[in-house]
TORDOLO-206909 format. One record per residue (C-alpha): residue in three letters; residue number from 1; x, y, z. Coordinates in nm, 4 decimals, padded with zeros to 6 digits. Example, Ala and Ser with C-alpha at 12.3 -4.5 7.8 and 13.67 -1.06 7.14 Angstrom:
% TORDOLO-206909
   domi   fiba       east      north         up
    ALA      1    01.2300   -00.4500    00.7800
    SER      2    01.3670   -00.1060    00.7140
This chain:
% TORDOLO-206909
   domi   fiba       east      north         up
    UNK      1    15.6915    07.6557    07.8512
    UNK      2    15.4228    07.8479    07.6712
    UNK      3    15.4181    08.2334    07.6403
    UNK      4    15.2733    08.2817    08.0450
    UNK      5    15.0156    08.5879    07.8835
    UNK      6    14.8471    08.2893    07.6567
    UNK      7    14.8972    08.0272    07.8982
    UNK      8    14.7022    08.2748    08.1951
    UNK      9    14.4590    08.3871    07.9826
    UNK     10    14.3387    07.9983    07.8429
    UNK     11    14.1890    07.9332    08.1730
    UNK     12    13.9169    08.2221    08.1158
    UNK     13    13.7576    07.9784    07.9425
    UNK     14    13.5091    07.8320    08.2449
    UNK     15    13.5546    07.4463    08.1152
    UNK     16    13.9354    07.4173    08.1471
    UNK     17    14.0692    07.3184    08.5020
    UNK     18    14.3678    07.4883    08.6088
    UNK     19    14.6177    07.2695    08.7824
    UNK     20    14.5525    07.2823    09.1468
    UNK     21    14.9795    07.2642    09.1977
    UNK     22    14.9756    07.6311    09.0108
    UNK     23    14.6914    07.7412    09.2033
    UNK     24    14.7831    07.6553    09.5439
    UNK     25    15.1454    07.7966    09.4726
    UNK     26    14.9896    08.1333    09.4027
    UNK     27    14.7299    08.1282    09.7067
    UNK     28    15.0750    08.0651    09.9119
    UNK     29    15.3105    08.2470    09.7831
    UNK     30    15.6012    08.3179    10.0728
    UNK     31    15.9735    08.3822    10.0082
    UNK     32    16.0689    08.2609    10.3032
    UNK     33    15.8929    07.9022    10.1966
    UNK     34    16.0662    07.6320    10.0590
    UNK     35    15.8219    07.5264    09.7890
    UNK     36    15.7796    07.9039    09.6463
    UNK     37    16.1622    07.9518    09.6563
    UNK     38    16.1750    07.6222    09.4346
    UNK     39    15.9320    07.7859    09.1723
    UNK     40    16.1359    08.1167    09.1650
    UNK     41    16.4363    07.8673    09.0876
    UNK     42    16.2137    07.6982    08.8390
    UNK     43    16.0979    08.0435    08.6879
    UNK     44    16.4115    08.2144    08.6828
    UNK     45    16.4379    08.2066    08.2886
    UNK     46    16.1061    08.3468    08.2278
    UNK     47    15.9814    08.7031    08.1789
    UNK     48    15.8858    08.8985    08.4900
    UNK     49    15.5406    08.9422    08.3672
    UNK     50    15.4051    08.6274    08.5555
    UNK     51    15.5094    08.7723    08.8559
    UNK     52    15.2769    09.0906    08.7367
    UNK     53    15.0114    08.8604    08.5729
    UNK     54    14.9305    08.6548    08.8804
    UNK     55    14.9144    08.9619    09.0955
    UNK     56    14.6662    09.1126    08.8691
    UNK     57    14.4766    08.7396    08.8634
    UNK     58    14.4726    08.7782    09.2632
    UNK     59    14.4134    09.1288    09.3048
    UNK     60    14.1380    09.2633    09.0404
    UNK     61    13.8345    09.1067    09.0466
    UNK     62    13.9581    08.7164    08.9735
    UNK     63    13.8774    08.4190    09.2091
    UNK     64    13.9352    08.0941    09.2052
    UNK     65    13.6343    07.8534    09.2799
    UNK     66    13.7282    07.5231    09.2522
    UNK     67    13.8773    07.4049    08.9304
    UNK     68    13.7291    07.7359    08.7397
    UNK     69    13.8329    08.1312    08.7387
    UNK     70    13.5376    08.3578    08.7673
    UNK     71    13.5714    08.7430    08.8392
    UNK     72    13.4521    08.9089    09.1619
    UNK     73    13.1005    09.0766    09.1969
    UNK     74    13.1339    09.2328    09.5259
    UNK     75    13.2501    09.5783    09.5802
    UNK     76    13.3176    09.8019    09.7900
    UNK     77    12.9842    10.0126    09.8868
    UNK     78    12.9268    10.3785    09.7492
    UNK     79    12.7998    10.6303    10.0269
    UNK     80    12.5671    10.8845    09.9011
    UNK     81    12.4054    11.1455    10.0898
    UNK     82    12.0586    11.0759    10.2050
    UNK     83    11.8274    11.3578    10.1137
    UNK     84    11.4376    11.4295    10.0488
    UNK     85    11.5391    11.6904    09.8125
    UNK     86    11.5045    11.6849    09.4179
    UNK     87    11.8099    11.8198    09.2601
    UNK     88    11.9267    11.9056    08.9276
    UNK     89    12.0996    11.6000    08.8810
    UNK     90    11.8105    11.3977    09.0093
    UNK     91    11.5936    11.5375    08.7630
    UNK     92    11.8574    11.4681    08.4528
    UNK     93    11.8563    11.1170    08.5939
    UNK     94    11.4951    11.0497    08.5613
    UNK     95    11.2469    11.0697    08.2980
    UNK     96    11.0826    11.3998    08.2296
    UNK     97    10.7411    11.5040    08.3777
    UNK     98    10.5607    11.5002    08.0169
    UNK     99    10.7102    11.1489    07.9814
    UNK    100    10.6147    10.9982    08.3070
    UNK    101    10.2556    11.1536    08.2181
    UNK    102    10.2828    10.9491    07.8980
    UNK    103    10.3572    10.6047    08.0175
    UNK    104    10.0742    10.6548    08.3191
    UNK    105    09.8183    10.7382    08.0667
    UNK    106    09.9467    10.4701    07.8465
    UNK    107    09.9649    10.1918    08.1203
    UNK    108    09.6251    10.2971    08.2590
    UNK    109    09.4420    10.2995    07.9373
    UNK    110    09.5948    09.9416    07.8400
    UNK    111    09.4187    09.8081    08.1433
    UNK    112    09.0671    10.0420    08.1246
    UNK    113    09.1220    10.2407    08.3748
    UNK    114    09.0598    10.5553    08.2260
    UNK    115    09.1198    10.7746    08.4383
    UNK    116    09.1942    11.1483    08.4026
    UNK    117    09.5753    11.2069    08.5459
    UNK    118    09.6348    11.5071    08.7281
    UNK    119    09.8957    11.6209    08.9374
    UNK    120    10.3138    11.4663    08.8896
    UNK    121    10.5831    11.4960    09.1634
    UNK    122    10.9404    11.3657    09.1214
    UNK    123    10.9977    11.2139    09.5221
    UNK    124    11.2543    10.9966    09.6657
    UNK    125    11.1446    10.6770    09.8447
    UNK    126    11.1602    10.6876    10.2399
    UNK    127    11.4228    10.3896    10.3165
    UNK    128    11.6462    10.3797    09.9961
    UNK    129    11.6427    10.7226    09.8893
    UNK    130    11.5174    10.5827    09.5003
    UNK    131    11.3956    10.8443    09.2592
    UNK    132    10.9923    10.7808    09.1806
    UNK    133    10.7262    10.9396    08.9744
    UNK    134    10.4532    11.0118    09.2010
    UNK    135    10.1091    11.0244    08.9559
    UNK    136    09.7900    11.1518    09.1026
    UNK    137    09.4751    11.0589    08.8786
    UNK    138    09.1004    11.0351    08.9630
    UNK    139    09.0752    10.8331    09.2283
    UNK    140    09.3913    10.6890    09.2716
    UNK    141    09.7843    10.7052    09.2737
    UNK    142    10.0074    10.6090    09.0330
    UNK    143    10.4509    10.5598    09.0845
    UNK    144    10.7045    10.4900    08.8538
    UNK    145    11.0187    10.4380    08.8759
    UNK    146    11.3331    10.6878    08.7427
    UNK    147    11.3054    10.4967    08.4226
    UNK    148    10.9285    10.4709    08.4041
    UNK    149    10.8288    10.1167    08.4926
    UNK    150    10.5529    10.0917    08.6699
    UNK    151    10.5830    10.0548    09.0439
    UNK    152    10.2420    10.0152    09.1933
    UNK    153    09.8962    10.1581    09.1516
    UNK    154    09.6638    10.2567    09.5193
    UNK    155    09.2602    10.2747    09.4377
    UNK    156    09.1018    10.3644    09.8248
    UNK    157    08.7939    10.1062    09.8264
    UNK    158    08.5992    10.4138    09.9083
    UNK    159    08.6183    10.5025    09.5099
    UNK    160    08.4017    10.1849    09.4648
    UNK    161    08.0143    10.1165    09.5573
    UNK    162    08.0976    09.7629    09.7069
    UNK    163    07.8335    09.5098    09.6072
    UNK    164    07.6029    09.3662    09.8932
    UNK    165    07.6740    08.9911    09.7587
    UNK    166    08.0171    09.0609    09.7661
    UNK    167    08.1492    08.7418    09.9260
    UNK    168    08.3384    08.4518    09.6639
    UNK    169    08.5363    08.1159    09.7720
    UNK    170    08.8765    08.1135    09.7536
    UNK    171    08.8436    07.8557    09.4728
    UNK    172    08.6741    08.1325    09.2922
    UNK    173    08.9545    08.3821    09.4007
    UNK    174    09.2185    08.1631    09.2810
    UNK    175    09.0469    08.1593    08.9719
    UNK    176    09.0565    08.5802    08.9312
    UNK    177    09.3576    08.6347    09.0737
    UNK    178    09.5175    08.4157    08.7412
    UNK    179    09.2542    08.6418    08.5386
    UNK    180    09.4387    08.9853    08.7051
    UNK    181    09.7824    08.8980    08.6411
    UNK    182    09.7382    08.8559    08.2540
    UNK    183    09.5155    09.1823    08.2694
    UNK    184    09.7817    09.3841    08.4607
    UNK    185    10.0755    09.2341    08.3619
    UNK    186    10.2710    09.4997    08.1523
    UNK    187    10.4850    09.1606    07.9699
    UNK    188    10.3687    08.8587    07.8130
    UNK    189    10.5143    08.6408    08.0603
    UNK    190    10.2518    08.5090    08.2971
    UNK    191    10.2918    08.1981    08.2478
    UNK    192    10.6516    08.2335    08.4223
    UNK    193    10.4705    08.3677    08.7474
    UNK    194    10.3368    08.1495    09.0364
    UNK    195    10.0722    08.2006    09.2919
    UNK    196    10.2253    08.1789    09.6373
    UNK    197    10.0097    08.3771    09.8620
    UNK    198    09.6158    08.4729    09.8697
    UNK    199    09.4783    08.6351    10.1296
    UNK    200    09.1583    08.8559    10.1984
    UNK    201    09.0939    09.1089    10.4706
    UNK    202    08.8678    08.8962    10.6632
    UNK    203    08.8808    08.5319    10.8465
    UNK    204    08.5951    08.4094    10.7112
    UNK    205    08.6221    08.3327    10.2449
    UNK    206    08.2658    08.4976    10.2496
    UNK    207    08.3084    08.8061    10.4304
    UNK    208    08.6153    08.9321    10.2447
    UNK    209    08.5632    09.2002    10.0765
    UNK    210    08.9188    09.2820    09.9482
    UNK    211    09.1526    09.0062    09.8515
    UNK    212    09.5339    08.9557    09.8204
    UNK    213    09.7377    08.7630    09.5340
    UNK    214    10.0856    08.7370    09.5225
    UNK    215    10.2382    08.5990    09.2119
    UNK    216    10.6901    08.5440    09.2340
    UNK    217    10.8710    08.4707    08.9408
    UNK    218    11.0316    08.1152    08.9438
    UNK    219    11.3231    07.9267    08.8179
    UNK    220    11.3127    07.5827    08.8479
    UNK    221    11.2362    07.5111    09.2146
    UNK    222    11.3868    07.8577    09.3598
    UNK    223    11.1494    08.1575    09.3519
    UNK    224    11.2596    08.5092    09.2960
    UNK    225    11.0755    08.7123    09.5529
    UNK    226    11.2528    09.0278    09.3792
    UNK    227    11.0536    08.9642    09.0386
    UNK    228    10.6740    08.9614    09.1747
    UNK    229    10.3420    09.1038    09.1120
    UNK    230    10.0910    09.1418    09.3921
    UNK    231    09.7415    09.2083    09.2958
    UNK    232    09.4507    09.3462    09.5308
    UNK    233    09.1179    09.3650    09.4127
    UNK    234    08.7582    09.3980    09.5558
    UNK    235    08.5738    09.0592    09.4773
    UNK    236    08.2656    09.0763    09.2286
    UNK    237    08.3469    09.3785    09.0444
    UNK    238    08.7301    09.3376    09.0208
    UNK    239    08.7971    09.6494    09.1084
    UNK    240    09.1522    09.7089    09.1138
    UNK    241    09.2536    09.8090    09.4816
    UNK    242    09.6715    09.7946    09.4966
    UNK    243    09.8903    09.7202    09.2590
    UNK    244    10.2873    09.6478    09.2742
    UNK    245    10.5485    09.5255    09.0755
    UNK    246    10.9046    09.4712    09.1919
    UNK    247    11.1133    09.3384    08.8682
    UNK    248    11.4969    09.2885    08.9749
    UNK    249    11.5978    09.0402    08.6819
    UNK    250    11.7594    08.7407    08.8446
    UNK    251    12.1312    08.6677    08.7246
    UNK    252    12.0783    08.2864    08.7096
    UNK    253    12.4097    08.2505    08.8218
    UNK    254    12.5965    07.8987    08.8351
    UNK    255    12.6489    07.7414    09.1379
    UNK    256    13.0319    07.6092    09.2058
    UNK    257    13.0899    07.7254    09.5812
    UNK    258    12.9807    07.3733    09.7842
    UNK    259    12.7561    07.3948    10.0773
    UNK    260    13.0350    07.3457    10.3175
    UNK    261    13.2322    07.6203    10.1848
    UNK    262    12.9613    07.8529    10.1937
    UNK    263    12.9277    07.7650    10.5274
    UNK    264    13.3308    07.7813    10.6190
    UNK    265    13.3178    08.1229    10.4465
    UNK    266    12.9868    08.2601    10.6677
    UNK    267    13.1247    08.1527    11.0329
    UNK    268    13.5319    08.2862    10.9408
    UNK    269    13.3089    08.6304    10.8792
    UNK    270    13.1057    08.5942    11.1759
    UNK    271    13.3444    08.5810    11.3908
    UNK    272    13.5085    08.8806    11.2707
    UNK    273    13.1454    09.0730    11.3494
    UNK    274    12.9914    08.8680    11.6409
    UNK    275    13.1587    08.9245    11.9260
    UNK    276    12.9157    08.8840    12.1751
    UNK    277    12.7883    08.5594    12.1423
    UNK    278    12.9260    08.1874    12.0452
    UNK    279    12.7962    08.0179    11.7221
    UNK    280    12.5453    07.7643    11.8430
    UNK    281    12.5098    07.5932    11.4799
    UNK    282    12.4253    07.6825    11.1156
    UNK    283    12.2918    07.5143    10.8098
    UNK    284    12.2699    07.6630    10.4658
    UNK    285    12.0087    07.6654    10.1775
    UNK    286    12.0234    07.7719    09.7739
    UNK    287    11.7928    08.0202    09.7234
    UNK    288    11.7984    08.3521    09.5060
    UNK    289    11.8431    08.7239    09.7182
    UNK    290    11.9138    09.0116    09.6313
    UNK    291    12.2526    09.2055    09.6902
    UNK    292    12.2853    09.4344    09.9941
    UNK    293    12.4431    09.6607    10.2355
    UNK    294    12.3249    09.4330    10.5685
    UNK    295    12.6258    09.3041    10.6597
    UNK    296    12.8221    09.6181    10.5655
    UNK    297    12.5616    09.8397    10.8179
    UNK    298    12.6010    09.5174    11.0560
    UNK    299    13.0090    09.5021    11.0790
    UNK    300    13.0212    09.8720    11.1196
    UNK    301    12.7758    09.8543    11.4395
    UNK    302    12.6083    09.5847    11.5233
    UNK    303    12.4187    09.6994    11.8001
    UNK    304    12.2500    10.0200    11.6798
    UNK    305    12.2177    09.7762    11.3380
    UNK    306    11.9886    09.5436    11.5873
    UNK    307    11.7985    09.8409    11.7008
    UNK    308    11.7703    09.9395    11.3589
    UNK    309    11.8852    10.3091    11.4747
    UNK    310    12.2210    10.2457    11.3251
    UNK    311    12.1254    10.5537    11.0750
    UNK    312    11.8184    10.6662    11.2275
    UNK    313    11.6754    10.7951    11.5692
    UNK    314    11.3019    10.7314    11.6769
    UNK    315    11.1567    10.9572    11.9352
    UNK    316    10.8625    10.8389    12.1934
    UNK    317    10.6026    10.9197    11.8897
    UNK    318    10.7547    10.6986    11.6867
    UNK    319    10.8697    11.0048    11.4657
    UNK    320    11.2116    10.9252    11.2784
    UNK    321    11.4567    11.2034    11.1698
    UNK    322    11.8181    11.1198    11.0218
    UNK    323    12.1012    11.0868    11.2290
    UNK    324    12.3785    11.3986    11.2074
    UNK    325    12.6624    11.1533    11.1372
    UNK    326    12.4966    10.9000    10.9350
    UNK    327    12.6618    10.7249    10.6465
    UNK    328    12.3942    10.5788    10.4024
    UNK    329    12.5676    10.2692    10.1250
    UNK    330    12.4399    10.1901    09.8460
    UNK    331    12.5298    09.8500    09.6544
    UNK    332    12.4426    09.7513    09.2825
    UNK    333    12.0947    09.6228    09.1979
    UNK    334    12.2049    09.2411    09.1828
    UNK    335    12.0097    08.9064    09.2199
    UNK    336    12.2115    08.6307    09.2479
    UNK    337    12.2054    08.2508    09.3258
    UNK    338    12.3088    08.1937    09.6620
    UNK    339    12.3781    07.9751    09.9809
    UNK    340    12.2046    08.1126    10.2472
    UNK    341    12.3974    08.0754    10.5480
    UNK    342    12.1982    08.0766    10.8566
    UNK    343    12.4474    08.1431    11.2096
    UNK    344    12.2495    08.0562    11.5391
    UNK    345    12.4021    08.1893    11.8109
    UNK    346    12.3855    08.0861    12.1638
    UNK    347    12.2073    08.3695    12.3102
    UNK    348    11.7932    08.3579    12.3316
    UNK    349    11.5368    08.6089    12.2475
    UNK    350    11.1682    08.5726    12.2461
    UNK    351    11.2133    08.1726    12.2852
    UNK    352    11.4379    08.1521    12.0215
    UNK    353    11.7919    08.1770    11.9347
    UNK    354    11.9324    08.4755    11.7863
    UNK    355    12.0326    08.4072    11.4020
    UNK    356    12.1640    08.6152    11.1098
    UNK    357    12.1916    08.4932    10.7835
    UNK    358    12.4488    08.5337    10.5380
    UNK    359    12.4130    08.5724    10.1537
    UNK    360    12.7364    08.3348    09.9926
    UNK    361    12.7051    08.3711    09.6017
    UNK    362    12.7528    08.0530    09.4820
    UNK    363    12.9500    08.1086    09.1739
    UNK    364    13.2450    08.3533    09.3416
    UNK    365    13.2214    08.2582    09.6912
    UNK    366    13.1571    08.6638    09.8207
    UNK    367    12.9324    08.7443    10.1079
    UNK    368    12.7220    08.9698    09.9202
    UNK    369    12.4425    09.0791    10.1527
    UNK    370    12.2338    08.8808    10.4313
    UNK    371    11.9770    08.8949    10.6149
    UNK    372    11.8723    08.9611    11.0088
    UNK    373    11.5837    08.6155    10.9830
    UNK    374    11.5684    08.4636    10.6664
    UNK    375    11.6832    08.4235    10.3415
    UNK    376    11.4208    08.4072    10.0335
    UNK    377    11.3967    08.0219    10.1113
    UNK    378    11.2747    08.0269    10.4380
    UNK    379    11.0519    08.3338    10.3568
    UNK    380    10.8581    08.1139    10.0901
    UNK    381    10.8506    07.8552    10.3053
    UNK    382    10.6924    08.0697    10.6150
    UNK    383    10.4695    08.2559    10.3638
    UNK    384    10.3171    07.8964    10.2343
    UNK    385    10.2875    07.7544    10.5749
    UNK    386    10.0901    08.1044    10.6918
    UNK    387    09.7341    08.0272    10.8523
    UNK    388    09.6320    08.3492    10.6852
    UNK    389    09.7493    08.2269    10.3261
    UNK    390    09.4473    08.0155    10.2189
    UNK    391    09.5769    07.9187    09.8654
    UNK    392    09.5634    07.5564    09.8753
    UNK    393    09.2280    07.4125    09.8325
    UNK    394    09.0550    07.3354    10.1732
């Protein structure tokens, strides 16, 4: 038999299949059964080290998926404390002031908005406690992120002298909303970006006198809501109004997990968490999502994670301070190909049954996040099929 380190480490290589009799032996390894004794007979006369070199396969980061080994992606969540104040070590992780005052001027310059910037504030983000740039300039605000990418740009409409004839079709806004993107767009990439949602702050084409374009990022038929630029602009002069980028690179990930496993692997974790209600049915979609903490916050308590108070307490003014014993996770920034596996239960809430959706990666087989409605498949689907999104034609 070949030297068990070489023979183990052949099968990194994604195209070679490893023999399923091997494979199955390890997932069942027992003593006391009669199949595994017969393989310790069988590998009596060679080195200990397999016994070593499958528990390290099993046990560090290596699945198996089929006929391929991949390594693990999940793991176990950090816990940081949650805090609005800027420390030392904050500050050493982001950008400097004079920097962040660099790329602002630079960024708004590129796109003629000259504008004189004035005061900078290192903040933290409300929800996920991120490190951003906070740039005042005339007229507007300005954030970056720790690293200095552009997050999004705020113009009040009161800045501008709106036009009287203000009022364009949304042919014609289709038509500037394209214009915008290659304008704002800090990349050359465009052309990778697709219009999936236009709206404007009034019913009627005419009357709108700020409009909405949201442009995703797409691969093939899936759409990365994670990678978008949305655009809002006051029609005739093109005033810029808001202005946001999110740009979490997608993984393009291969997909080896079937739909039914995804599916086998969603309900056997369900039922771990779910204790209240039955599974009613579930179906599962490909779609790319990001990687989260839901199902970490949901599986510690699910019913303060419901009531979205599972870290936080609201008072009658809607006012929300932390919780003493909250634990905040954090998860790395990962977009992924996944199945997303949708659980209906058999317990009814506003007309419809309750549902939580799980995130399957579809190359390791790990729930890596999820979702209380929808995965980004369904969300595309209920953003095109909005009454309020008038991008098609008529």
């Amino acid at each position: 038999m070949k030297n068990l380190d070489d023979y183990l480490n052949s099968f990194k290589n994604e195209k070679q299949s490893i023999p399923h009799s091997f494979t199955n032996t390890i997932k069942n390894f027992s003593p006391s059964k009669k199949e595994s004794r017969y393989w310790i007979m069988r590998l009596k006369g060679i080195k200990k080290s397999i016994i070593v070199a499958t528990s390290l396969l099993l046990g560090s980061g290596v699945v198996f998926a089929g006929s391929k080994v991949v390594e693990n992606i999940w793991k176990q969540p950090e816990t940081y404390e949650y805090t609005q104040k800027i420390t030392q070590k904050d500050k050493e992780e982001a950008i400097s002031e004079d920097e962040a005052k660099e790329k602002a001027i630079e960024y708004l310059n590129r796109i003629q908005l000259n504008k004189e910037v004035g005061k900078l504030k290192l903040t933290k983000t409300f929800r996920d406690n991120e490190l951003v740039w906070s740039v005042g300039f005339n007229g507007g605000v300005l954030l970056l992120d720790k690293s200095g990418n552009i997050k999004s740009i705020n113009i009040p409409s009161f800045e501008y002298k709106i036009p009287y004839n203000y009022g364009i079709t949304r042919e014609e806004a289709r038509k500037v909303a394209k214009e915008l993107l290659k304008k704002y767009n800090p990349n050359d990439n465009s052309d990778e970006y697709e219009l999936v949602s236009l709206k404007r702050n009034s019913e009627e084409d005419k009357e709108a006198y700020i409009w909405y374009a949201d442009f995703y990022k797409k691969y093939g038929d899936l759409y990365n809501q994670y990678e978008t630029i949305s655009i809002g602009w006051i029609p005739t002069i093109n005033g810029l109004y808001s202005l946001r980028f999110e740009n979490s690179k997608y993984e393009n990930n291969e997909q080896i997990i079937s739909k039914e496993e995804a599916i086998k692997i969603a309900t056997e974790k369900d039922k771990q968490i779910e204790k209240r209600y039955n599974i009613l049915s579930s179906e599962a979609e490909i779609g790319i999502d990001k990687m989260n903490t839901e199902v970490v916050y949901r599986e510690k308590d699910i019913e303060n994670y419901e009531k979205g108070t599972i870290n936080f307490n609201r008072n009658e003014n809607g006012q929300v301070t932390v919780k003493d014993d909250a634990v905040f996770y954090k998860v790395d920034n990962r977009v992924r190909k996944v199945w997303e596996v949708t659980i209906y239960y058999d317990h009814y809430k506003y007309d419809y049954p309750e549902r939580f959706v799980y995130f399957v990666d579809s190359t390791t087989g790990e729930i890596i996040g999820g979702d209380r409605w929808n995965g980004t498949t369904n969300k595309i689907k209920d953003l095109k099929s909005d009454p309020y999104n008038v991008i098609e034609k008529n």
